[in-house]
C-alpha positions as CSV (number, residue, x, y, z in Angstrom):
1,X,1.5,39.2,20.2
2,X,2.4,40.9,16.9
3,X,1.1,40.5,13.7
4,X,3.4,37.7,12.2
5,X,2.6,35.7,15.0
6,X,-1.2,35.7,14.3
7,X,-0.7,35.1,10.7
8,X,1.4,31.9,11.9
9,X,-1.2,30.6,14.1
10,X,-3.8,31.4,11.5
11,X,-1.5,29.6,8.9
12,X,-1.2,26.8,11.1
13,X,-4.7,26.4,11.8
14,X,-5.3,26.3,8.3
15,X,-3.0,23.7,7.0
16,X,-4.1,21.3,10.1
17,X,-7.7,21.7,8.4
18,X,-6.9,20.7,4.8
19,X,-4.5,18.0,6.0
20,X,-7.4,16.7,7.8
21,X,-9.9,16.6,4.7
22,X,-7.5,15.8,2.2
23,X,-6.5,12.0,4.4
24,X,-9.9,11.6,5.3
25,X,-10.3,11.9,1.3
26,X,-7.7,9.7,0.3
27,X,-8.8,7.1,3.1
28,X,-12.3,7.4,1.5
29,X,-10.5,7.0,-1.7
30,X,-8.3,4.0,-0.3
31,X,-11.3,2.3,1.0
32,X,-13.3,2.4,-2.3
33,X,-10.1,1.1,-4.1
34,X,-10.1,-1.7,-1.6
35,X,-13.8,-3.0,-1.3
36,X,-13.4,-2.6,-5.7
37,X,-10.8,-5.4,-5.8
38,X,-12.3,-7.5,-3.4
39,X,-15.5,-7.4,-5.1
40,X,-13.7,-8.2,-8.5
41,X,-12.2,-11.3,-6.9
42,X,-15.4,-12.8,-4.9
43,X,-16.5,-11.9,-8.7
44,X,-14.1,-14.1,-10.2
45,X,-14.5,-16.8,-7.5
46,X,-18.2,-17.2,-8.2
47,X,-18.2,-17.0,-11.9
48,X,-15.9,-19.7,-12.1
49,X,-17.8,-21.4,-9.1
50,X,-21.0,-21.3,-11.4
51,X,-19.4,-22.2,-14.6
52,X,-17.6,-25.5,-12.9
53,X,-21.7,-26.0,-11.8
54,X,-23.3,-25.6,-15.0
55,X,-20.6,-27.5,-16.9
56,X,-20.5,-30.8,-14.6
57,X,-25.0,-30.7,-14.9
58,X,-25.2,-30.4,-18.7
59,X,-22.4,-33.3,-18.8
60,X,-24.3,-35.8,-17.6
């Protein structure tokens, strides 16, 4: 095995490594993104929920 070989495998080895923590980053990333907008709709939802609530009570 010579020395360019090594350096490949080593290379290799390397750039499987960072791949690997930069998508479990983004999928971290992703995820946050995700559970963000769905908490800004059930948000939304509820807040209008609540107003359509207090509104038809202090009607009457």
């Amino acid at each position: 095995m010579n020395k360019n070989t090594v350096w490949t495998v080593i290379g290799v080895i390397v750039a499987v490594i960072i791949a690997w923590w930069l998508v479990n980053v983004l999928f971290a990333v992703l995820a946050f993104a995700f559970k963000l907008l769905v908490v800004a709709v059930v948000a939304v939802v509820v807040f209008f929920l609540i107003r359509m609530l207090v509104g038809r009570g202090s009607s009457d």
